[in-house]
Every structure is written in structure tokens, then in C-alpha cells.
C-alpha positions in Angstrom: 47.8 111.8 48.5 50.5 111.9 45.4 53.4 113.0 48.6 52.4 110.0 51.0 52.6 107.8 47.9 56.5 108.7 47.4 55.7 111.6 44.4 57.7 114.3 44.7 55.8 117.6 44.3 56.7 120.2 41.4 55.1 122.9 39.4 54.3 123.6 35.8 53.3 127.5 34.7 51.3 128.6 31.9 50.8 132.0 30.8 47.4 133.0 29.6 46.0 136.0 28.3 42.9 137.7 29.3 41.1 141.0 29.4 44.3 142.6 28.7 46.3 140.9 31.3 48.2 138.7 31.6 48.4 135.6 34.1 50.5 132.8 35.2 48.9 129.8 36.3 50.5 127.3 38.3 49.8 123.8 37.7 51.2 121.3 40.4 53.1 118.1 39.3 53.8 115.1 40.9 56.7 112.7 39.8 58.3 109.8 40.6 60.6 107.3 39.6 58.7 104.4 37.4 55.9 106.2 37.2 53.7 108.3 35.0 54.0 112.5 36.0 50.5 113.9 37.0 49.8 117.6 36.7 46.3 118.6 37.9 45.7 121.4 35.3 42.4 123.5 36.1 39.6 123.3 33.3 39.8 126.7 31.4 43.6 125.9 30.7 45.1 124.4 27.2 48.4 123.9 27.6 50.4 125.0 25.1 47.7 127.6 24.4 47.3 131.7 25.2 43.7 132.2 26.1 41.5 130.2 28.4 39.1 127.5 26.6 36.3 129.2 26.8 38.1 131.8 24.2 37.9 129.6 21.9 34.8 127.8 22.4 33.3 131.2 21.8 35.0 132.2 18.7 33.9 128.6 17.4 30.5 129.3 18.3 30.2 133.0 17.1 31.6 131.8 13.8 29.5 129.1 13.5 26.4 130.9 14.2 27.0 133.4 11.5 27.6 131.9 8.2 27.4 135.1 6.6 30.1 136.6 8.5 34.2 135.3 8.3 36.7 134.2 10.4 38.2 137.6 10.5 35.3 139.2 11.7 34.9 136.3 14.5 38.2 136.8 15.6 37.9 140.4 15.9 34.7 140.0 17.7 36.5 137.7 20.3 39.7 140.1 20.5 37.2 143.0 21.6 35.0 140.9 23.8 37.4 139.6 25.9 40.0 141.9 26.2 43.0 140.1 23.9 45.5 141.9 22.3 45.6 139.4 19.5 43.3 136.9 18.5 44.3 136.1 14.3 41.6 134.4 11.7 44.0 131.7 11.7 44.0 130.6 15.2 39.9 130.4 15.1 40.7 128.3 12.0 42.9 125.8 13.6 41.0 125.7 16.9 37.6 125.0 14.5 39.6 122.1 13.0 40.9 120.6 16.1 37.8 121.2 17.9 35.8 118.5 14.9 38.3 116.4 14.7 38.1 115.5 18.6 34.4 115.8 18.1 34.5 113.0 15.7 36.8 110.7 17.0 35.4 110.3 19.9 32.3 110.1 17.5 33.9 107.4 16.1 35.3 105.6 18.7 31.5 105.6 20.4 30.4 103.7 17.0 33.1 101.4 17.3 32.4 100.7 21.1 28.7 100.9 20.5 29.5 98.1 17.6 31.3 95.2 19.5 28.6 95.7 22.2 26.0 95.5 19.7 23.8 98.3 20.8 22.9 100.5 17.7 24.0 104.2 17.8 23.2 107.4 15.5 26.2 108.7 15.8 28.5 110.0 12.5 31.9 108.6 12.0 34.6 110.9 10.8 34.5 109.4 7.2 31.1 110.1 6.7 31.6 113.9 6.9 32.5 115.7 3.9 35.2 118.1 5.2 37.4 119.4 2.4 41.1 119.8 3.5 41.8 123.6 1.6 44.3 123.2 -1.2 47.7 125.6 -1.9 48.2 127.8 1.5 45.7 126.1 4.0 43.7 129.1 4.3 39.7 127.9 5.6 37.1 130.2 3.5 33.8 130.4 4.6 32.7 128.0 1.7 35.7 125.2 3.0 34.5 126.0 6.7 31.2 125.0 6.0 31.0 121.3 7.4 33.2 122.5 10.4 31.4 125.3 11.4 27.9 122.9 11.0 29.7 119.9 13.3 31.1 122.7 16.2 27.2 124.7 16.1 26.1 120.7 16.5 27.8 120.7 19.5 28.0 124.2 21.1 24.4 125.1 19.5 24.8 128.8 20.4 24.7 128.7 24.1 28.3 130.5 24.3 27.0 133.6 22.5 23.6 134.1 24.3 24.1 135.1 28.0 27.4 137.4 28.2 30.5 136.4 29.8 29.6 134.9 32.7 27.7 132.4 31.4 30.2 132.1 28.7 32.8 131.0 30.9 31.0 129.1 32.7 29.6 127.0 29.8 32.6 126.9 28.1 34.4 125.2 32.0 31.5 122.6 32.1 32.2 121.6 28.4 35.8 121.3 29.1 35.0 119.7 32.4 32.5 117.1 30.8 34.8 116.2 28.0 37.7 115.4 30.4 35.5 113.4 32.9 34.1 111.5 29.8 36.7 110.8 27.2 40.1 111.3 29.6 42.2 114.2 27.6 41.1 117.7 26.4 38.5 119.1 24.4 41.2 121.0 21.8 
């Protein structure tokens, strides 16, 4: 469709990481002149990212259904359960952040939508949450990770972490999936 339309056809690779593999996925991209390039990406891939979405989503949920535990033992968890070489506290930490933050504002945007239109919503806005950005190095503690990690178990409610890796994935593709279809850019 893209080629009959005058785009010239391209690709894009990404390397992912993945039960100690490694992959390279190819992405084809469409230019041309004037216009906007397209690249049809597939729903487990972030670009600019090592590990499939699901990865993530499953760290995020792991951590969040364990408030006792920390972001080192999540991350270890994940590393052994899926095969990674690395998986480091901090990148749970900043995919926790990014994760809420697109949670709420699309949150917020839906409140503002559902305002002009003048249907009521229950929806939070990003203001109304207390997250408290960690002072000095940036490093999240469990105590500083507590609104986050309550917002991401809002939305993944445990349903990552409770059928093994098949279902993981899976989940974790349809959230992706959903979240493009509905708001138009990625989840993280």
C-alpha cells in the first residue's frame, strides 16, 4: 500500500535481548519526500530499548506486588526468569517512572477530554498523586517507590506474575497492543 503510494521501502533494526540470546528485529520503513516516515514496529518492541515490553511490564508488576521486597531483588528475579544477562535495579526504576507517568497523562488528558465534553469521570490527574521525586543521586527506595509501585499494580493488577511465561508475554503484547490502538504511541 506505502510502495503504490510513491514510499520508498527501507528498514530499521533493533537488537533485543532474550533468554540469553540475542535478536535483531527488522522493522520496515516507508519514506518519502513531504511526508511523515512510517515504521511498522511489532508490539513487544521499545525502540531504543534491550528487552521486549513484556520484560518490563513484568519487573513492574513483580515489584509492585511485593512491597516488602526491593528493586534489586525484582530485577534479579526478571534477569533469572527470562534469561538476561543484565537486568540493573535502576532500569526497573526508570521503566516504573515512565511507565506512571504515561499512565497519568493519558489519565489526565481523559479528564480534560471528559471535561469539555461534560461527561463526569473518576479518573486521577497527575497532580493529584503524591509521587516524591528522590533527592541527591535519584536513587527510588522502596519508601519513595511507593505511589509508583501502587499506580503500576492499579494497572497491571498482578496478572503478569500469575500464569508463567506464556501468558506473560502474551499479557504484556495485548497491553502494549491496547495502549497503541487507544492512545497512538507506546506504553514506555
Amino acid at each position: 500500500m506505502y510502495q503504490s503510494s510513491g514510499y520508498q521501502r527501507y528498514e530499521r533494526s533493533y537488537k533485543l535481548s532474550f533468554h540469553h540470546k540475542e535478536y535483531t528485529i527488522l522493522c520496515p520503513e516507508f519514506r518519502k519526500e513531504g511526508s511523515r516516515n512510517i515504521v511498522i514496529i511489532p508490539e513487544f518492541l521499545i525502540p531504543r530499548r534491550p528487552y521486549p515490553v513484556y520484560v518490563y511490564l513484568y519487573a513492574i508488576d513483580l515489584y509492585s506486588a511485593n512491597s516488602e521486597k526491593g528493586q534489586r531483588w525484582a530485577s534479579e528475579t526478571t534477569r533469572q526468569y527470562f534469561g538476561l544477562e543484565s537486568f540493573a535495579h535502576t532500569t526497573l526504576g526508570r521503566a516504573l517512572k515512565a511507565l506512571v507517568f504515561k499512565l497519568d497523562a493519558e489519565s489526565t488528558a481523559d479528564v480534560e477530554k471528559t471535561e469539555t465534553t461534560g461527561q463526569r469521570e473518576t479518573t486521577q490527574a497527575c497532580d493529584e498523586h503524591n509521587y516524591q521525586q528522590p533527592v541527591g543521586m535519584g536513587f527510588l527506595s522502596v519508601k519513595s517507590t511507593a505511589a509508583l509501585r501502587r499506580r503500576a499494580a492499579q494497572f497491571l493488577g498482578g496478572n503478569l506474575i500469575r500464569d508463567g511465561l506464556r501468558e506473560c508475554i502474551k499479557i504484556g503484547q495485548a497491553l502494549a497492543r491496547k495502549w497503541f490502538k487507544e492512545y497512538g504511541h507506546f506504553l514506555m
